[in-house]
C-alpha positions in Angstrom: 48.9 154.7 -18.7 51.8 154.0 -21.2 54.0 151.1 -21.5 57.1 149.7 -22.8 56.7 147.5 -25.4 60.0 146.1 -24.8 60.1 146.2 -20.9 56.4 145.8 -20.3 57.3 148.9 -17.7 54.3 151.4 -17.2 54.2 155.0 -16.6 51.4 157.5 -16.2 51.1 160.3 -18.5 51.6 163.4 -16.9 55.4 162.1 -16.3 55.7 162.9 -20.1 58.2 160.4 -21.0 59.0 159.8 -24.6 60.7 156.3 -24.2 61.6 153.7 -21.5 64.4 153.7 -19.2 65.3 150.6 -21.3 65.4 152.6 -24.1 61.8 151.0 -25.6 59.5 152.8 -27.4 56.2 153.7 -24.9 52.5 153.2 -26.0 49.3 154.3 -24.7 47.2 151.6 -23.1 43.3 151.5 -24.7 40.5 149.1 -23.8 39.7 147.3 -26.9 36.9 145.7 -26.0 34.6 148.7 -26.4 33.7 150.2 -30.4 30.8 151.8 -31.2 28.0 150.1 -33.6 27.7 150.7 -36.9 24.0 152.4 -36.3 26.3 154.9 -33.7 28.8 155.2 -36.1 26.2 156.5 -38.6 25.8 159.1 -36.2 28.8 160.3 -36.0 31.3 163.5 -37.8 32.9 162.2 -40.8 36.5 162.6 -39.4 39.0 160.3 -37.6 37.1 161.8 -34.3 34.5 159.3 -34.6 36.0 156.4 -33.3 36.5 158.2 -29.8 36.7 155.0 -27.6 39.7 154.2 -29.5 41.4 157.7 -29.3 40.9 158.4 -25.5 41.0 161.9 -24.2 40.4 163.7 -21.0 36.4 164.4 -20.2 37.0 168.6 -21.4 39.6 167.8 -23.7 38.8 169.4 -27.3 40.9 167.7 -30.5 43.4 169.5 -32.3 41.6 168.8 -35.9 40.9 169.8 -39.3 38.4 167.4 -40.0 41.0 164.9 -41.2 39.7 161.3 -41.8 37.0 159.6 -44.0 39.4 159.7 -47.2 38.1 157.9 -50.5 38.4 154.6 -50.8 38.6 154.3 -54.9 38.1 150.6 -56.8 40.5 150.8 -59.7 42.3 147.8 -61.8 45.5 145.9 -62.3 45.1 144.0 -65.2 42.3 143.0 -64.6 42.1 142.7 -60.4 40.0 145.3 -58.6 42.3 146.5 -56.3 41.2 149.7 -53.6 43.3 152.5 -53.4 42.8 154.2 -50.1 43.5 158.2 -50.6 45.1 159.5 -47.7 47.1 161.4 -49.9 44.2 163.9 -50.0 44.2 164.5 -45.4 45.3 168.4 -45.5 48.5 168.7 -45.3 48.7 166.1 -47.6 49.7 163.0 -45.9 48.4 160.5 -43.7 50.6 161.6 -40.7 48.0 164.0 -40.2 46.2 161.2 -38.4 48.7 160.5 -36.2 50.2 164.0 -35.5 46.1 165.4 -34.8 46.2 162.5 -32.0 49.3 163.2 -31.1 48.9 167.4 -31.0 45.9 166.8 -29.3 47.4 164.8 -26.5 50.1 167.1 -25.8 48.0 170.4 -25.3 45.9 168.0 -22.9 49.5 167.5 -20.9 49.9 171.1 -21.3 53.5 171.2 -23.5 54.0 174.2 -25.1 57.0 174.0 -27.1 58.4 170.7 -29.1 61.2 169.3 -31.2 60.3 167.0 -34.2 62.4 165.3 -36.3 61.0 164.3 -39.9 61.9 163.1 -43.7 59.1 166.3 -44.5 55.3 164.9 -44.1 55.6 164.4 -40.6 57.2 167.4 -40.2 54.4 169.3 -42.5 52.2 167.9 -40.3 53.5 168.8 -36.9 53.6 172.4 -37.9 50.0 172.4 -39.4 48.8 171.1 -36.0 51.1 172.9 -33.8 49.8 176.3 -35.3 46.2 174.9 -34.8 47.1 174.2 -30.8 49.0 177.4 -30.4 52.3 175.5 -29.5 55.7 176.7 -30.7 57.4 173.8 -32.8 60.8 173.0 -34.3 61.3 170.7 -37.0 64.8 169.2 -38.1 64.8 167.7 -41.3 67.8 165.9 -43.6 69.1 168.0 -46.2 67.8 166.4 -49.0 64.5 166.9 -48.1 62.0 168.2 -51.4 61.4 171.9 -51.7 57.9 171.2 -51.6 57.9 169.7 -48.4 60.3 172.3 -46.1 58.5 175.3 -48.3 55.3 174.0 -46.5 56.8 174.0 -42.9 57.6 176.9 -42.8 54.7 178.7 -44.3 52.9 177.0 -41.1 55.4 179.3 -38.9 57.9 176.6 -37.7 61.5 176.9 -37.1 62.8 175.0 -40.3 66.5 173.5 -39.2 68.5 172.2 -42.1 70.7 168.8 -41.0 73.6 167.7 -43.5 73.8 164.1 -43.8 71.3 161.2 -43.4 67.9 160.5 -41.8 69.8 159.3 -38.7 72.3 162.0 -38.8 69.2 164.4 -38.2 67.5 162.2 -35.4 70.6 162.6 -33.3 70.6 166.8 -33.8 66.9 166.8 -32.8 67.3 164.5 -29.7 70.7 166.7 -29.0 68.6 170.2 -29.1 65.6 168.4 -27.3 67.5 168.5 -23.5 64.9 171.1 -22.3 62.3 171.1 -24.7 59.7 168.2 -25.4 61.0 165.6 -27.9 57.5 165.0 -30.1 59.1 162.6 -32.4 56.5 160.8 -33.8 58.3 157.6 -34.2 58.7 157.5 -30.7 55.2 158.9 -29.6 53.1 156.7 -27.6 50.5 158.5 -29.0 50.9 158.9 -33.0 50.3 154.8 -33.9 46.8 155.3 -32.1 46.1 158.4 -34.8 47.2 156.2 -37.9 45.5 153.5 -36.9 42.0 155.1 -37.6 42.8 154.6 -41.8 42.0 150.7 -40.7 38.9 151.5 -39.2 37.6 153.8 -42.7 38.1 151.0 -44.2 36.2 148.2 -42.2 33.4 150.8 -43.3 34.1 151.9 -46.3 33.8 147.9 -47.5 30.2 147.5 -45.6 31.6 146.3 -42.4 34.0 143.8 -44.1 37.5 143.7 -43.7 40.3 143.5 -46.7 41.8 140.3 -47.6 45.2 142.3 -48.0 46.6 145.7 -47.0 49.2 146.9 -48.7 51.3 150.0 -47.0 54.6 151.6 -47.7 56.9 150.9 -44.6 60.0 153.0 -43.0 59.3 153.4 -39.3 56.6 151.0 -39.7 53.5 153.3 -38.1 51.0 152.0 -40.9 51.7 148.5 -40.4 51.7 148.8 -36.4 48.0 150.8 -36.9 46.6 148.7 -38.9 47.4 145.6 -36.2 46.4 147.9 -33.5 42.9 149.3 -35.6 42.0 145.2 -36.4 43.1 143.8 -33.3 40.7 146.5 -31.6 38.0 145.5 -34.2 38.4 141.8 -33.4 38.7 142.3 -29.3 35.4 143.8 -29.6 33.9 140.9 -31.5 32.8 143.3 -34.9 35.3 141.2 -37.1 36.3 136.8 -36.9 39.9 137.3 -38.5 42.6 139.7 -39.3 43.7 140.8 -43.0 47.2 139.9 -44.2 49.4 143.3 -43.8 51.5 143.4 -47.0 54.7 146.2 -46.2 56.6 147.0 -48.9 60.0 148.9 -48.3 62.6 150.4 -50.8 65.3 147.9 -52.1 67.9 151.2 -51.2 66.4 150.8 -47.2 65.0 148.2 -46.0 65.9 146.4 -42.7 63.1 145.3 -42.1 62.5 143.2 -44.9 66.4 141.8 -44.3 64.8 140.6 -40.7 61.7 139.5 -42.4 63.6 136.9 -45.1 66.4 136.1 -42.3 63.8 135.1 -39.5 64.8 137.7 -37.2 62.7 139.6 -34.9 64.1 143.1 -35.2 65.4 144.9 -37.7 69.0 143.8 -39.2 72.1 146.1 -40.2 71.9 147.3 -43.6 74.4 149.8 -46.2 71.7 152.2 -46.5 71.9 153.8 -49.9 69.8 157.2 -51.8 66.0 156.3 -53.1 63.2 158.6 -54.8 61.1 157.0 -52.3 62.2 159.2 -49.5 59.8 159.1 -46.8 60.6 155.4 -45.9 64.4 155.7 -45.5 64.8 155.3 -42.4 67.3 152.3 -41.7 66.9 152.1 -37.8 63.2 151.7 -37.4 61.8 152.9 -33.9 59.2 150.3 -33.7 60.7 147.8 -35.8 60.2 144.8 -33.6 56.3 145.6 -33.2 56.4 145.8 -37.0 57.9 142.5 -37.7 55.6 141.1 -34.7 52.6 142.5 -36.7 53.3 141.0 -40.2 54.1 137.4 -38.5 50.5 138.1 -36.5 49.0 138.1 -39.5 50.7 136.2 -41.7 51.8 139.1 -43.9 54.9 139.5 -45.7 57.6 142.2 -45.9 58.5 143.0 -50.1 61.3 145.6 -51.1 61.1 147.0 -54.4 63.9 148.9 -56.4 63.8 152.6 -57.9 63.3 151.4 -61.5 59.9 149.7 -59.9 59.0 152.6 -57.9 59.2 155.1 -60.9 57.3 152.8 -63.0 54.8 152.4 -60.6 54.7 156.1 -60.3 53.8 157.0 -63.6 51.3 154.1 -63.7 49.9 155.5 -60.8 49.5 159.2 -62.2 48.0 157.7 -65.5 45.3 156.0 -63.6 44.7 159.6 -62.3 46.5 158.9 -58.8 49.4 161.3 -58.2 51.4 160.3 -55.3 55.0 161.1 -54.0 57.4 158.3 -55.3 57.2 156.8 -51.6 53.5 156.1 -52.0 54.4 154.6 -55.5 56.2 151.8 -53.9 52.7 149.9 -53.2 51.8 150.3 -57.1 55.2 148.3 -57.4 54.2 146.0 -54.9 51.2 145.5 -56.6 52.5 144.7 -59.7 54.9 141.9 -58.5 52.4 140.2 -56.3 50.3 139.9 -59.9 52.8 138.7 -61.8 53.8 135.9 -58.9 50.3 135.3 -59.0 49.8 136.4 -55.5 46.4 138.6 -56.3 42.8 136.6 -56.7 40.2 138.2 -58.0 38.0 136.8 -55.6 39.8 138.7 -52.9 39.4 142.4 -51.3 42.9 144.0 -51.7 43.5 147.3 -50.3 46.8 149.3 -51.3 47.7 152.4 -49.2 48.8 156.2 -50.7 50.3 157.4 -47.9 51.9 161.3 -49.6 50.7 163.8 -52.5 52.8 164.1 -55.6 52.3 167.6 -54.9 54.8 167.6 -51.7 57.4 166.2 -54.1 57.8 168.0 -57.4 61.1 168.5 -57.3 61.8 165.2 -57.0 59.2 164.2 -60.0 60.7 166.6 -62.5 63.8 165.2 -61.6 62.5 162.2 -62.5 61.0 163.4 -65.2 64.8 165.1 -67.0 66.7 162.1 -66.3 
């Protein structure tokens, strides 16, 4: 079943709704009590697939994959902190949407939909089309104009229908959701199904630290689908009595976008209205999150914090980042920024796990970097 996370109102699945009659954003209902053992686990594929009773599927249903999951989890230094760097940077399109969008893809060709419309800054996009070639459904993907070379070059080497939108993030949501009258919206901002994907990152991670959990996380957030996974992938973990506590989620937004970190220092519960204005770190513009209640609901959970950091930070970051041999997009650079500030507040212990998140390749964005790189 899905439901409303506004409304509480439930539908079943084959009714293929992508939001509420409300207009709230829908999510798939999973037991949380049940995750496998460690000693199962062990037994397991090395991809995202292995944590099945999380990711529920029909009894003949096969996954749309490429063997995505089990990224490195890399100790590194910040003067003189270990922080982890989790690589999802290297999943094969090159993002971590391809969690979320093999989910997603997967679910779909279980409801039988053989055409979409996706809307996307570029990874999500690149990963829609990589997964809709492996299901053998047709796809559409409307982008913003100022989207990197890199990125639209890739989509349509995967055989989508590349559309071009003048204008803003938001001016191209409204074109998508306009062409999507007879044709399945897949948005993965709105999916019930994409969070569920991303979540499985959190999971790695509990392993890849022996079973322990982070003291902090630190992930870019836009739309917010890394912050709402990780609640979802520790909140699962703690339901079913493998963890005692949950990690402080540390999102950290560009200075140019960021409404939810507006809401966070007002006290509000959704996002606020902001002058949204041009960043390098392009994947987390987005200045109407989706999901940004069940964002802000997941830092107070945990009693995280939302940080916004300016370009200046973000380039530096990024070129700190590539000299430690880590070459991200400039969006992933914003939690090297992060990093940095929380040191000098003194906001790091070296007695502490901290885990900072690299959500996009540097590759996807060279354009962008050598523009960086003449100015």
């Amino acid at each position: 079943m899905l439901q409303c996370q506004w409304c509480q109102k439930r539908y079943s699945e084959e009714e293929k709704p992508w939001k509420c009659s409300c207009g709230g954003p829908l999510l798939l209902e999973v037991d949380q009590t049940s995750f496998p053992s460690p000693e199962l686990l062990a037994s397991r594929s090395h991809s995202l697939w292995r944590y099945e009773e999380a990711l529920p599927l029909n009894k003949n249903t096969s996954p749309v994959t490429f063997g995505e999951g089990m990224t490195p989890l890399v100790l590194s230094e910040l003067e003189g902190f270990p922080i982890f760097f989790k690589l999802d940077y290297v999943c094969p399109s090159g993002s971590y949407k391809d969690r979320g969008i093999a989910y997603e893809m997967t679910k779909l060709k279980e409801l039988g939909i053989s055409s979409i419309i996706e809307d996307s800054s570029g990874n999500a996009g690149a990963a829609m089309a990589a997964y809709a070639a492996r299901a053998g459904i047709h796809c559409q993907i409307f982008v913003p104009g100022y989207t990197s070379a890199g990125k639209c070059v890739q989509i349509e080497s995967y055989g989508a229908e590349l559309v071009r939108v003048p204008g803003s993030r938001e001016d191209t949501t409204k074109a998508a959701e306009q062409a999507a009258n007879d044709i399945y919206y897949a948005s993965h901002n709105w999916s019930p199904y994409f969070v569920h994907g991303v979540k499985t990152y959190a999971f790695e991670v509990w392993e890849q630290l022996g079973y322990e959990i982070p003291d902090k996380i630190i992930v870019p957030v836009g739309q917010g689908s890394l912050v709402i996974g990780c609640y979802l992938a520790f909140q699962h973990l703690y339901e079913a009595g493998r963890i005692e506590r949950l990690p402080q989620i540390i999102a950290v937004q560009a200075k140019k976008c960021a409404p939810l970190y507006e809401a966070f220092i007002q006290g509000k519960n959704e996002p606020v209205s902001i002058y949204k204005e041009e960043t390098i770190a392009e994947g987390i513009s987005s200045s109407q999150p989706v999901r940004g209640r069940e964002v802000l609901d997941a830092i107070k959970k945990t009693e995280g914090i939302i940080m916004a950091v300016d370009d200046n930070e973000i380039e530096k970051a990024f070129y700190a980042l590539a000299r430690a041999g880590f070459y991200v997009e400039p969006t992933s650079a914003v939690v090297g920024a992060a990093l940095w500030r929380l040191q000098q507040q003194e906001k790091l212990s070296r007695g502490e796990k901290t885990v900072a998140f690299l959500s996009g390749s540097g590759l996807k964005a060279t354009d962008k970097i050598l523009h960086l790189r003449e100015e």
